[in-house]
C-alpha positions in Angstrom: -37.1 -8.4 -7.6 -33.7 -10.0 -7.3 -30.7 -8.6 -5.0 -27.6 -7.9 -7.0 -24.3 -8.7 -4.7 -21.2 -6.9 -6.2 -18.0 -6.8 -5.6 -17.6 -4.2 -2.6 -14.9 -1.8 -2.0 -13.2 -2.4 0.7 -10.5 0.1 1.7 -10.7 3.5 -0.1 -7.7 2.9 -2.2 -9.1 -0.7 -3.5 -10.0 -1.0 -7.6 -9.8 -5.0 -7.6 -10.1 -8.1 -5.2 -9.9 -11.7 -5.3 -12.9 -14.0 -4.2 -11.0 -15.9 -2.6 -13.5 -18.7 -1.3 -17.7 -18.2 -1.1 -18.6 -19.0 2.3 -22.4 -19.9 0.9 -23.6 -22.2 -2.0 -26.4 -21.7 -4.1 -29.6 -21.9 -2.3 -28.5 -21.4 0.9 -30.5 -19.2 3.0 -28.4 -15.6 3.8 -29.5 -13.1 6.9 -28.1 -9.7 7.1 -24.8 -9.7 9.1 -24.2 -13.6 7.5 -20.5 -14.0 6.4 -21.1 -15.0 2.6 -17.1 -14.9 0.9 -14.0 -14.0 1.4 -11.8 -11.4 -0.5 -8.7 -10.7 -1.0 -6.8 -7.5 -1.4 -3.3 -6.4 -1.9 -3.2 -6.3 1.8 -5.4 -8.9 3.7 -7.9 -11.5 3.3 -11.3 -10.4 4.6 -15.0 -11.2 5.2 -17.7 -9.9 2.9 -21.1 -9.6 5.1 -24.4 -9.7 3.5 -26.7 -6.8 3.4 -29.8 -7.9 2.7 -31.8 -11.1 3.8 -32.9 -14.2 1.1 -31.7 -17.0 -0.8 -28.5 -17.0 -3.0 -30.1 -17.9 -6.6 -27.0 -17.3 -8.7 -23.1 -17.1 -7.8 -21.7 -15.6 -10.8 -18.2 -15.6 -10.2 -16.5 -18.3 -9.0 -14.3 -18.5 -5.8 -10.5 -18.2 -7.1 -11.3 -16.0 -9.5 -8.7 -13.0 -9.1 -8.5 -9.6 -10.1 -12.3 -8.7 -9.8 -13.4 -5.0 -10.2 -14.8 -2.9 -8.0 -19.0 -3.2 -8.2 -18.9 -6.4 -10.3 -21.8 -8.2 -9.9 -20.5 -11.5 -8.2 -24.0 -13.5 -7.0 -28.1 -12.4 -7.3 -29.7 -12.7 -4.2 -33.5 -13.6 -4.3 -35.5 -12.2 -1.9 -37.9 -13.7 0.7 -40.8 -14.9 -0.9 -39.0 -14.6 -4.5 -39.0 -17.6 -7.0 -35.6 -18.5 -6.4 -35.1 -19.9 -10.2 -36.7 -17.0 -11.6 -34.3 -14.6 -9.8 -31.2 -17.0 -11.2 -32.5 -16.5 -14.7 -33.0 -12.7 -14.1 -29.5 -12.6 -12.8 -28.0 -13.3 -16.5 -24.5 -13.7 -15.8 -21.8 -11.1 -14.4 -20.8 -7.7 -16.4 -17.6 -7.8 -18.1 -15.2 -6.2 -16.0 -14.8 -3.8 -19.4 -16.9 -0.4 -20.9 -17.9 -2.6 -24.1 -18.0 0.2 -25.5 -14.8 1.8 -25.3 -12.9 -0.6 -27.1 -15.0 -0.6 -30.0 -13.8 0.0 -33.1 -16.4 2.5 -34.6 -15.9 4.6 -31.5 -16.2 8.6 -32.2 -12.5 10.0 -32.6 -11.2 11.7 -29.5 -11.8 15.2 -29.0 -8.1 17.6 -27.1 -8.6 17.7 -23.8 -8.9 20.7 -22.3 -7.6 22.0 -19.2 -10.8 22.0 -17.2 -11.7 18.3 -18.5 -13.1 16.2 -16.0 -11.3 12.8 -15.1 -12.1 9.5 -17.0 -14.9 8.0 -15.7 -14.5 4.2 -13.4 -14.5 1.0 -15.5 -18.1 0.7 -13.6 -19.8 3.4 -14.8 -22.5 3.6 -17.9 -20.7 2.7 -21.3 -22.9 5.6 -22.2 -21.0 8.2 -19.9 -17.7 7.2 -21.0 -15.6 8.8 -23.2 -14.4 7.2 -26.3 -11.0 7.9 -25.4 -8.9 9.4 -22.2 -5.3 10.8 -23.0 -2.5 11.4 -20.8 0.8 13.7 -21.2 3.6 11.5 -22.2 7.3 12.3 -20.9 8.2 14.3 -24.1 4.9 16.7 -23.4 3.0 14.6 -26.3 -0.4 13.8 -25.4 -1.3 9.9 -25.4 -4.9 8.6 -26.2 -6.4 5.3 -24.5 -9.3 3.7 -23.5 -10.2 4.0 -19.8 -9.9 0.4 -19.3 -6.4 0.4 -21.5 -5.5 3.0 -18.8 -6.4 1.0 -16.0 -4.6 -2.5 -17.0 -1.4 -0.4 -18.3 -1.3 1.0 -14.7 -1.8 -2.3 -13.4 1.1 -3.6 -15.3 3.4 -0.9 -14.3 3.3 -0.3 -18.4 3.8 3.4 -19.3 1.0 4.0 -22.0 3.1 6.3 -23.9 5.6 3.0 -25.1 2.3 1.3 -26.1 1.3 1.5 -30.3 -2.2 2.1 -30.2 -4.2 0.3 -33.3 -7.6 1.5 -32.1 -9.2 4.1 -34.0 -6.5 7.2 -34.9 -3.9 5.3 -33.0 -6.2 5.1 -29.8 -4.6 2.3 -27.2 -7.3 -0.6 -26.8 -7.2 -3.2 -24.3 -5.5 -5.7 -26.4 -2.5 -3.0 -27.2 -1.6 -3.4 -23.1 -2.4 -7.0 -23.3 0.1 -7.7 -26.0 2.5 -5.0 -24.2 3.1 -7.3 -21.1 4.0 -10.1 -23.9 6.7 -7.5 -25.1 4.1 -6.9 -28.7 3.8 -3.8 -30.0 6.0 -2.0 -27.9 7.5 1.6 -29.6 11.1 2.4 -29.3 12.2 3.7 -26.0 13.8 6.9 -27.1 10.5 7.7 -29.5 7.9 6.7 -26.9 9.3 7.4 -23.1 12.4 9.8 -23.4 12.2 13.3 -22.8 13.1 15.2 -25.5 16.7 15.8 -26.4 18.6 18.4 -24.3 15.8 18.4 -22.2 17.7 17.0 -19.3 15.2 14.4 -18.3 15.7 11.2 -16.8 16.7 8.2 -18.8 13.4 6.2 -19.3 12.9 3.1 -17.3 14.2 -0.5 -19.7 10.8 -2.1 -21.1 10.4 -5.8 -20.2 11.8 -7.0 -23.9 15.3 -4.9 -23.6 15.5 -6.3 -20.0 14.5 -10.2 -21.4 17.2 -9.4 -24.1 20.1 -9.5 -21.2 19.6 -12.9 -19.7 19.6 -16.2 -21.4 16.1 -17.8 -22.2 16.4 -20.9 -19.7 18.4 -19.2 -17.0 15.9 -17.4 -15.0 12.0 -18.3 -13.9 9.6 -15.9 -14.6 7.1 -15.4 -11.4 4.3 -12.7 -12.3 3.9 -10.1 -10.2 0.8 -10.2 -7.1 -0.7 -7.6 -6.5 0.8 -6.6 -3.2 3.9 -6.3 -4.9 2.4 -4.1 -7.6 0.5 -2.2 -5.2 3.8 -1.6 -3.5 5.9 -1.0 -6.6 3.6 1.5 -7.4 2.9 3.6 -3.9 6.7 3.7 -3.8 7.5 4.5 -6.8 5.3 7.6 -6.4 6.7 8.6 -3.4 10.0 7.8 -4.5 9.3 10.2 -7.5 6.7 12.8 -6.2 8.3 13.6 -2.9 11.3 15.7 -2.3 13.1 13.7 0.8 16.3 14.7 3.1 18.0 11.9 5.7 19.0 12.6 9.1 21.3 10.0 10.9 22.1 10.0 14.7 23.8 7.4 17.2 22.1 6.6 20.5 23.4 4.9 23.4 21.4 2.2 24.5 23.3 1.5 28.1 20.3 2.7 30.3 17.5 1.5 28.0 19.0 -2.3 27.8 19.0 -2.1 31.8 15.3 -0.8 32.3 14.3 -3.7 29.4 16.0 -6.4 31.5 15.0 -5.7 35.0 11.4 -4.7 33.3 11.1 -8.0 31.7 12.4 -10.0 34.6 9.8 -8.1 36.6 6.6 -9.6 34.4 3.8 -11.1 36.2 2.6 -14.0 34.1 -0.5 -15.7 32.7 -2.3 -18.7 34.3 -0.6 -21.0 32.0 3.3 -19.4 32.8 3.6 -17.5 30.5 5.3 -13.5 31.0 2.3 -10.9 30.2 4.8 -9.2 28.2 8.5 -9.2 26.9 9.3 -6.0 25.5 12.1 -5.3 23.0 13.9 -2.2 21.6 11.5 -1.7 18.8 9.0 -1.2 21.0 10.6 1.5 23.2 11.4 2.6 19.6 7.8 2.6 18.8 6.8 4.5 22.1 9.8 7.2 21.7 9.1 8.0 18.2 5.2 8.5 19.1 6.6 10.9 22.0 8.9 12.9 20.0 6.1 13.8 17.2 4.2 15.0 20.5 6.9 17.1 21.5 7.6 18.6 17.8 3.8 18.8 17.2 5.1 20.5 14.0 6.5 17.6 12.4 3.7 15.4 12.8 2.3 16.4 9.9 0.9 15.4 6.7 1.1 17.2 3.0 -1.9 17.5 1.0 -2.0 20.2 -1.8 -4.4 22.7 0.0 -3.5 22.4 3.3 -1.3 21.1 6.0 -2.8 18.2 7.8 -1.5 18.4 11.5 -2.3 15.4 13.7 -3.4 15.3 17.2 -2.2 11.4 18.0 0.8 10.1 17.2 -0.2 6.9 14.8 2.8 5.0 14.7 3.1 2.5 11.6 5.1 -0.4 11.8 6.9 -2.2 8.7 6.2 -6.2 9.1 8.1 -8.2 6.2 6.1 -10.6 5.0 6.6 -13.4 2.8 4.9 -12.0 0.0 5.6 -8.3 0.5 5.8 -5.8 2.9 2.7 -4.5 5.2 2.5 -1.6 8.0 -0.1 -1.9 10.4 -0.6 1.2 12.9 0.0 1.8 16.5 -2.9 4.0 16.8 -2.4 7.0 19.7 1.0 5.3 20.8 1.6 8.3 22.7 -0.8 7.3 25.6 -0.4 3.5 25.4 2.1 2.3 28.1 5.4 0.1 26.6 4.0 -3.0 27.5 0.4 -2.8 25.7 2.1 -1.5 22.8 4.8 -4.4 22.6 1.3 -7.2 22.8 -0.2 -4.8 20.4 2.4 -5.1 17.8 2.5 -8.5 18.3 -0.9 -9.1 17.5 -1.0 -7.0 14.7 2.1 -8.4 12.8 0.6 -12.1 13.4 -2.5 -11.1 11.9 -0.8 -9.4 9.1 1.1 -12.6 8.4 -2.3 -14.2 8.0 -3.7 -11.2 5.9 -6.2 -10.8 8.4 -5.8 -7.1 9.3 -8.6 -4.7 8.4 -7.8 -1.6 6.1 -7.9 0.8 9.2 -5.2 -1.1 10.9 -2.8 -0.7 8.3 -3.8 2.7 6.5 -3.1 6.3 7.4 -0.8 6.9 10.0 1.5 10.1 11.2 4.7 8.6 10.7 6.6 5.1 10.3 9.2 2.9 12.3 11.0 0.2 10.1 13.5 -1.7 12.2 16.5 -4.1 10.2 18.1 -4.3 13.0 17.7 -8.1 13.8 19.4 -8.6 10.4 22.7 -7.1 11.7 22.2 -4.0 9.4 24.1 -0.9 10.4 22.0 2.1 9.1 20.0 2.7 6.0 17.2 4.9 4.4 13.9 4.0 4.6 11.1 5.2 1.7 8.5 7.1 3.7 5.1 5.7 2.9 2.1 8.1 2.2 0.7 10.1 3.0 3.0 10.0 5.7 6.0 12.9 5.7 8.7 11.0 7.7 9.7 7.0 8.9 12.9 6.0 11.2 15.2 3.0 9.8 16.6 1.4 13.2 19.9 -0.2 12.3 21.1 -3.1 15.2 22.4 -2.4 18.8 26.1 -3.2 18.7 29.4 -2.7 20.8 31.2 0.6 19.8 34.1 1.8 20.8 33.3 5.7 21.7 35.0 8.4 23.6 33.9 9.3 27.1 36.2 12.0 29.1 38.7 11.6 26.7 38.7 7.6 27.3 37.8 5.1 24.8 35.2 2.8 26.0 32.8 0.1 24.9 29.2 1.1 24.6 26.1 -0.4 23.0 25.4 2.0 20.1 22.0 1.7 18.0 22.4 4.4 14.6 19.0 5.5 13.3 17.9 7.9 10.2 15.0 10.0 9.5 13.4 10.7 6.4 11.7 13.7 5.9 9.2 14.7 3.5 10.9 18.1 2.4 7.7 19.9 1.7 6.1 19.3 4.9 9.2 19.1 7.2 12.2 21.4 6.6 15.9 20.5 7.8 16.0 22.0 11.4 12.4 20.7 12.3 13.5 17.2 11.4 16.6 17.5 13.3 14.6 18.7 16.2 12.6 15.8 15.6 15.3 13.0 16.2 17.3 15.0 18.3 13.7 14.6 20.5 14.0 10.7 19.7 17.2 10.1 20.8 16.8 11.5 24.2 14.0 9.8 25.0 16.0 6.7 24.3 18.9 7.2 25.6 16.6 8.0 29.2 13.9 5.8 28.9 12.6 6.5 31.9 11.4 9.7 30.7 9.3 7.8 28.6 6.9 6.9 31.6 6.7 10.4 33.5 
């Protein structure tokens, strides 16, 4: 009986990938453990093993094809001793990514939801199982009815459902509703479809893409559509930004004894057989190391919120913010707390050259206790970083510059670096996070306290 290969899941939080490139042809023979494709995520490019042993009899969907559910069927893998050409035929071709039945139009008219309803069902799961429709609150407390695959691409799109006019079955949204939504088509008015209610006090709803077309010149601008990276971090942050109550702490360190020990540590570095130092460390990653050290010495800050319970971490799992050129990616110091400076500095320097090349696995760049994003080699002062969950705090290093401060009532020179720490206000109140940085900025302003 033929294999079917599908489109595997590969991080917890992944709904499509791209197949990228097929690493086998049809016909070629496949043993377990064989690398057959690669995928791409919204994070990395990685290799898709093969599970079973035989011979690929049908590659359904084409390398370069992008935005490929979850549990498509992608190729039919015969079996040993199979007739290769009658496992091709018995393949057929791949499922539509699509409930075919959920966009139909003589589906069954929605039913209220009630409280205790169970959550639409995956794209992937029986047409039979699926509800005819899933509905959603809108901003103004009016309830919104869609297909789930409507749901899905709307999400997708960053599309809010309730500006969509439905023309499925009692004003159900279909798939083609969000489809011609992207193209600006059958979009309701903004203060009908996403505005609170009046009085209400809610927030002005976001500008749909035709009122924000409407301001700019047809001609003037180039239109580059989003990847999904940039969705995926449009939306994450977006959430947080929305969904998490956050307060900013901002402190000055010194950086006079820490720029000595990095000099005279450097210039102590044995090096490799071809010259090279084993390691050059930089601030960030006595940033990296302090920060890891201060969550272990306010244990109650490292921390994460989950409804039910809170999550308190035994290792300090440092993430680090690596701009890349097509987004933004933060793979994780894992148990920096016990790693010396120097493993942590050729660490990070592996990860963020593998994250350039979207080769990092989802385990090196998910989770995490807390974050460290560093703008200081852009000359940036200070700012606020967006914590990243399910995270409840990240440090935004501004640059090391020449201050003039006041020491025994003389004005001096001194090398001043100013950070600030966001804090998730339900997991971290305002004296534990100032504990927190306070903690920070004596380790680095003695770095050698970082080593006993």
């Amino acid at each position: 009986m033929p294999i079917n290969i599908l489109m595997p899941a590969l991080s917890p939080t992944m709904e499509k990938g791209n197949l990228a490139k097929w690493l086998k042809k049809e016909g070629d023979q496949v043993k377990s453990g064989d690398v057959i494709a690669e995928i791409e995520t919204d994070k990395a490019t990685m290799e898709v093993e093969a599970v079973d042993e035989g011979t690929i009899a049908k590659i359904l969907v084409p390398e370069g094809t992008q935005d490929v559910p979850v549990n498509t069927m992608i190729a039919v893998l015969a079996a040993d001793g199979e007739d290769v050409k009658a496992a091709a035929a018995g393949g057929g071709s791949a499922p539509a990514p699509a409930t075919p039945k959920a966009d139909a139009p003589k589906a069954e008219a929605p039913k209220p939801a009630t409280p205790a309803a169970a959550p639409a069902p995956a794209a992937s799961a029986p047409a039979a199982q699926a509800p005819a429709a899933a509905s959603a609150p809108a901003a103004n407390g009016a309830r919104v009815f869609a297909s789930p695959l409507a749901r899905r691409l709307a999400k997708d799109a960053g599309i809010d459902l309730a500006r969509i006019a439905g023309t499925g079955p009692h004003g159900r949204i279909v798939a083609k509703d969000v489809e011609g939504a992207k193209s600006g088509k059958g979009l309701k008015p903004a203060a009908a479809a996403a505005a609170p209610a009046a009085g209400s006090g809610g927030a002005a709803p976001a500008m749909s893409d035709p009122q924000i077309l409407a301001l700019y010149e047809e001609g003037t601008f180039e239109s580059v559509p989003h990847d999904s990276m940039r969705r995926t971090i449009a939306q994450r942050l977006t959430s947080a930004t929305n969904s998490m109550p956050t307060f900013y702490l901002t402190v000055d360190c010194d950086l006079g004894k820490l720029s000595a020990a990095r000099e005279e540590i450097n210039a102590a570095a044995g090096k490799t057989k071809d010259g090279k130092p084993l390691y050059k460390l930089s601030v960030n990653d006595f940033v990296i190391k302090a920060m890891a050290l201060a969550l272990q010495k306010i244990p109650e800050a490292n921390v994460s919120w989950t409804e039910a319970a809170m999550l308190r971490h035994k290792h300090s799992d440092i993430g680090v913010a690596v701009a890349l050129p097509f987004g933004l990616i933060t793979p994780i110091i894992r148990q920096a707390e016990i790693k010396t400076i120097s493993a942590i500095s050729n660490e990070m320097k592996d990860l963020a050259a593998r994250a350039k090349a979207k080769k990092l696995k989802p385990n090196e760049y998910q989770g995490g206790s807390s974050s460290v994003s560093n703008l200081g080699m852009y000359g940036i002062k200070d700012f606020t970083a967006v914590i990243n969950p399910p995270q409840s705090s990240i440090l935004a290093v501004g640059t090391g510059e020449e201050r003039a401060v006041v020491r025994n009532g003389q004005i001096v020179a001194a090398t001043m670096m100013s950070v600030t720490l966001s804090c998730d206000h339900r997991a971290i109140d305002g004296a534990l996070g100032a504990e927190l940085i306070t903690a920070f900025k004596k380790l680095i302003e003695n770095p050698v306290m970082m080593v006993v």
